[in-house]
N, C-alpha and C positions, 0 to 999 in steps of 0.2 A: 504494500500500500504506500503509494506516496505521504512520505513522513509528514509532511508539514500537513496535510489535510487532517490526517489520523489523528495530531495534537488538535485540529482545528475542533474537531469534531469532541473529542474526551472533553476537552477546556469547555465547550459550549452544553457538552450535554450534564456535566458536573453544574452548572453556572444555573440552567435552568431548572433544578429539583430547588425547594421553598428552603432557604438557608434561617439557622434560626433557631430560638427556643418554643419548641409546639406543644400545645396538649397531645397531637396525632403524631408524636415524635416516633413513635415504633410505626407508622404507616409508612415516616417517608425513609428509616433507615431501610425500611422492606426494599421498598422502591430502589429505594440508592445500592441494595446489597447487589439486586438483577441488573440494574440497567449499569454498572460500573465494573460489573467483575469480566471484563473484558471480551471477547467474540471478535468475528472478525470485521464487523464492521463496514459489510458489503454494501448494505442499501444505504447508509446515508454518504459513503461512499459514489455511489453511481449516481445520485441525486447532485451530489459535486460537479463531478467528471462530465457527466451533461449537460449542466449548466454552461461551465468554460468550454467544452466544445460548442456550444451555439454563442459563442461570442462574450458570454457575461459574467463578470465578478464572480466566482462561486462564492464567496460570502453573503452573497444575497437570496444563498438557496440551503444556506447553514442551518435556519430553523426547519426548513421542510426536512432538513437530512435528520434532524435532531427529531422531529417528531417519526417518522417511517422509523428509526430505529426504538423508538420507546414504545410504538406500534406493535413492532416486532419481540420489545423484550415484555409486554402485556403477554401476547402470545403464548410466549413459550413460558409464562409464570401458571398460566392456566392449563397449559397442554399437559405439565409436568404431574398435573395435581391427583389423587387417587379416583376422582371420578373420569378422569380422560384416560391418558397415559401410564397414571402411575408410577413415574420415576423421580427413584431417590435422588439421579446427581444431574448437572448439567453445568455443562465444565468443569468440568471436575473438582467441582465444590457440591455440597449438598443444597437441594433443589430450595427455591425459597419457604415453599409447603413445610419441610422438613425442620425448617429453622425458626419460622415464625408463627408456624400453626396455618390450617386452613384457611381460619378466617380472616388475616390478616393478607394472608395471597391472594384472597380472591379481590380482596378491598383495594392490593396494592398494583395488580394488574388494573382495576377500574380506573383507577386514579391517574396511571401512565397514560391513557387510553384519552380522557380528559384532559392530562395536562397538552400532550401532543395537539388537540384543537385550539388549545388555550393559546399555544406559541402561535400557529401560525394565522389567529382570529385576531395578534394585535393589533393595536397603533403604530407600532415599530415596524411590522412588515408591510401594511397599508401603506406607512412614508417611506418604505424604502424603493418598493416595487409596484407596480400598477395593481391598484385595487381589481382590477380586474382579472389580472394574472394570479393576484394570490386567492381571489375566488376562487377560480379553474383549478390551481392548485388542488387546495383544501377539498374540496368537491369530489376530484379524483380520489384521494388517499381515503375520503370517507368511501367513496365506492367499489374500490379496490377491495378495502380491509372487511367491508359486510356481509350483509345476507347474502350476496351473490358471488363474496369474495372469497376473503381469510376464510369468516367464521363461515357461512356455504361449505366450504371445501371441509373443513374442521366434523363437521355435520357427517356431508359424506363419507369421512374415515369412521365415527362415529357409528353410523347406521351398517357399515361392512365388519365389523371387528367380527369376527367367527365365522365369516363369509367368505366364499371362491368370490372376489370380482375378477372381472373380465378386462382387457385392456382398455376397451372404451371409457369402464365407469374409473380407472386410474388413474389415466388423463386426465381427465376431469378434474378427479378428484384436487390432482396435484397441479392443476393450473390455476384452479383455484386456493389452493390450502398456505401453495411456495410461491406459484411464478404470478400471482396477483399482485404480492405487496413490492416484490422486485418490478415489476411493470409501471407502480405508482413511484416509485425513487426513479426510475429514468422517466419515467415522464413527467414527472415536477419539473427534474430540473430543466428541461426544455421549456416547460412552460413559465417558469420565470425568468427565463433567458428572454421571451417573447417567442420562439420557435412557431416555423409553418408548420401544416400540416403533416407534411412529407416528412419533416426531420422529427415530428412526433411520432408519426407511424414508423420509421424508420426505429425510434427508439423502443417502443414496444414490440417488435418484431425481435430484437437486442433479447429483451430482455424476456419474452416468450421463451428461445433458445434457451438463455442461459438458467433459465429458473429451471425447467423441466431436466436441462443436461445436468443441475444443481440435483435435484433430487434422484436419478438415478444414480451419481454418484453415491449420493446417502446409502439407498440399497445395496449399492457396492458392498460400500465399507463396513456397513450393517455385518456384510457375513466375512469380509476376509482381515477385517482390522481386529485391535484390539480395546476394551474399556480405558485402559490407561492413552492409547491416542485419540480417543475420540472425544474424551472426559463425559463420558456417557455412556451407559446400558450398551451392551453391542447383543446381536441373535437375537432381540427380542421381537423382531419382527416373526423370525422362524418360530418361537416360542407358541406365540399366539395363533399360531396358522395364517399368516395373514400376507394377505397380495400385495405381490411388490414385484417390479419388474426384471428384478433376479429371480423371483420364483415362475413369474410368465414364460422369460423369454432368454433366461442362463444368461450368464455373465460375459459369455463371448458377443454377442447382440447387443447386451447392455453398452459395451465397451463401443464399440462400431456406431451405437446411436448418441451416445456423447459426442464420440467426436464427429458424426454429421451437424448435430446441432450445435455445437462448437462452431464447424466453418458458416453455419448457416447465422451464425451471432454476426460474426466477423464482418459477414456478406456483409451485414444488414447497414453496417458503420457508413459504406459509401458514399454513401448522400450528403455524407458530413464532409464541409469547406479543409475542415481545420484537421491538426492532429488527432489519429483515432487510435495511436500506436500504446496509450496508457487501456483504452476500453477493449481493446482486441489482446493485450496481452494478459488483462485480470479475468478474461473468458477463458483463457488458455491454463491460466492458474487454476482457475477453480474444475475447470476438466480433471487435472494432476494433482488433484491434493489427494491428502493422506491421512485428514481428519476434519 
C-alpha cells in the first residue's frame, strides 16, 4: 500500500471515533478495538487511488475512504458474532463479541455504521466538494452496503448454511456480500473527483473483478492456509458443509478464474487518462496473497 495514504487513512480514521470522557466509554473503546487493530485496508484505499486517478486531491475523498472502511469493520463485528458466523478471532486477536460481550458488538457495529453517514453528511465535506457529489457519494455507499447489498448478500449466506448452492446462487451471493462494498470505495472516489460516466462504469467493472477474484481467493486459503496466516478460523467452510467455489469447481478453476478476472480488472483501468500502474498492481496483489 502506498505508505503515505495508509498513514492518511489510520490518522483520519483514529481522528474520527468521539475522543473524550463518555458515559458510553466501553461502546467507543468497542469500536476503536475493531476499526484500529489493523487489516488491510483495501476499500478506503481504492476510494483514494480513484479519486487521484480522475484528477483530484485524494484528501477530499478521505472521509468517504474513512466511512467504507468503518462500513466494513461494522460488518465483520457482526459477521463474527455467534448468531452468524460464530468466530472466536479475527486477526488474530479475539473477535470483538469475545471481548466485550454481545451486546456491546452489536451496539458497537450500529454505531460504526452511523458514524460512517455522520462523516460524510457534514458541513466539512458539503464545503469541500460539490454538495452534489457528496450526495451521489453517500447514496451509493448506503446502496451498496443494504438490502440489496452487504446485508442482501449477508442474508443469502445466511438462508444457505447447511445447503448445496449452486454457482448461480454464489455469485450472487458474493457480489453482493464482498464485491458491493468494494464497488462503493471505487466508485466514491470517482464520484468526488467529479468522474463521467464511463470512468464510473469503468471503475465498477474494477472493482466487480477484483471483489469476486477477492473472494475466491478466501476459498483458497480457506483450505490450503493456515489459522496462524490468516488470523482467523481456517476449514470452516469444509466444516459446515458449505458452498464455496473450491468445493464447486476444485482449486485448479478456482486458480485460472482469479487470474481471468485479475486481467479483466486490469482491462477495465483503460479509460483512465492518468497513471493506472498503483490500481493494476494492488489487483495483482490481492490475486497472490497468502492471507
Amino acid at each position: 500500500m502506498n505508505t503515505n495514504y495508509q498513514l492518511m487513512i489510520e490518522t483520519a480514521l483514529k481522528n474520527y471515533l468521539p475522543s473524550g470522557v463518555f458515559t458510553e466509554q466501553t461502546l467507543i473503546d468497542s469500536m476503536e478495538y475493531s476499526l484500529m487493530c489493523g487489516g488491510k485496508r483495501i476499500r478506503p484505499l481504492l476510494t483514494l487511488l480513484f479519486c487521484e486517478l480522475c484528477g483530484e486531491d485524494a484528501k477530499k475523498a478521505l472521509p468517504f475512504a474513512c466511512a467504507v472502511e468503518m462500513i466494513h469493520t461494522y460488518s465483520l463485528i457482526h459477521d463474527d458474532m455467534p448468531c452468524m458466523d460464530d468466530d472466536d478471532y479475527r486477526r488474530g486477536k479475539p473477535s470483538n463479541h469475545k471481548v466485550y460481550g454481545e451486546d456491546i458488538a452489536t451496539l458497537s457495529g450500529d454505531a460504526l455504521q452511523s458514524l460512517a453517514f455522520e462523516i460524510i453528511t457534514s458541513d466539512d465535506v458539503a464545503n469541500t466538494i460539490s454538495p452534489k457529489n457528496a450526495l451521489k457519494a453517500a447514496n451509493t455507499l448506503a446502496k451498496y452496503c443494504g438490502v440489496l447489498g452487504m446485508v442482501g448478500g449477508q442474508v443469502i449466506d445466511i438462508q444457505h448454511e447447511g445447503k448445496k448452492a449452486d454457482i448461480t446462487i454464489l455469485q450472487e451471493m458474493d457480489e453482493k456480500k464482498t464485491a458491493a462494498l468494494i464497488k462503493a470505495s471505487c466508485e466514491m472516489g470517482c464520484i468526488v473527483a467529479g468522474a463521467d460516466e464511463e470512468k464510473i462504469n469503468a471503475a465498477t467493472q474494477y472493482a466487480h473483478s477484483i471483489g469476486i477474484a477477492f473472494q475466491i481467493v478466501d476459498d483458497i486459503l480457506d483450505v490450503t492456509s493456515t489459522s496462524e496466516q490468516l488470523g482467523k478460523p481456517v476449514g470452516s467452510d469444509s466444516e459446515n458443509d458449505k458452498s464455496t467455489y473450491v468445493s464447486l469447481l476444485g482449486i485448479d478453476k478456482c486458480r485460472e478464474l482469479v487470474k481471468e478476472l485479475t486481467d479483466s480488472a486490469i482491462k477495465a483501468l483503460r479509460v483512465f487518462d492518468n497513471d493506472t500502474t498503483a490500481l493494476a498492481d494492488l489487483a495483482l496483489s490481492l490475486a497472490n496473497r497468502n492471507n
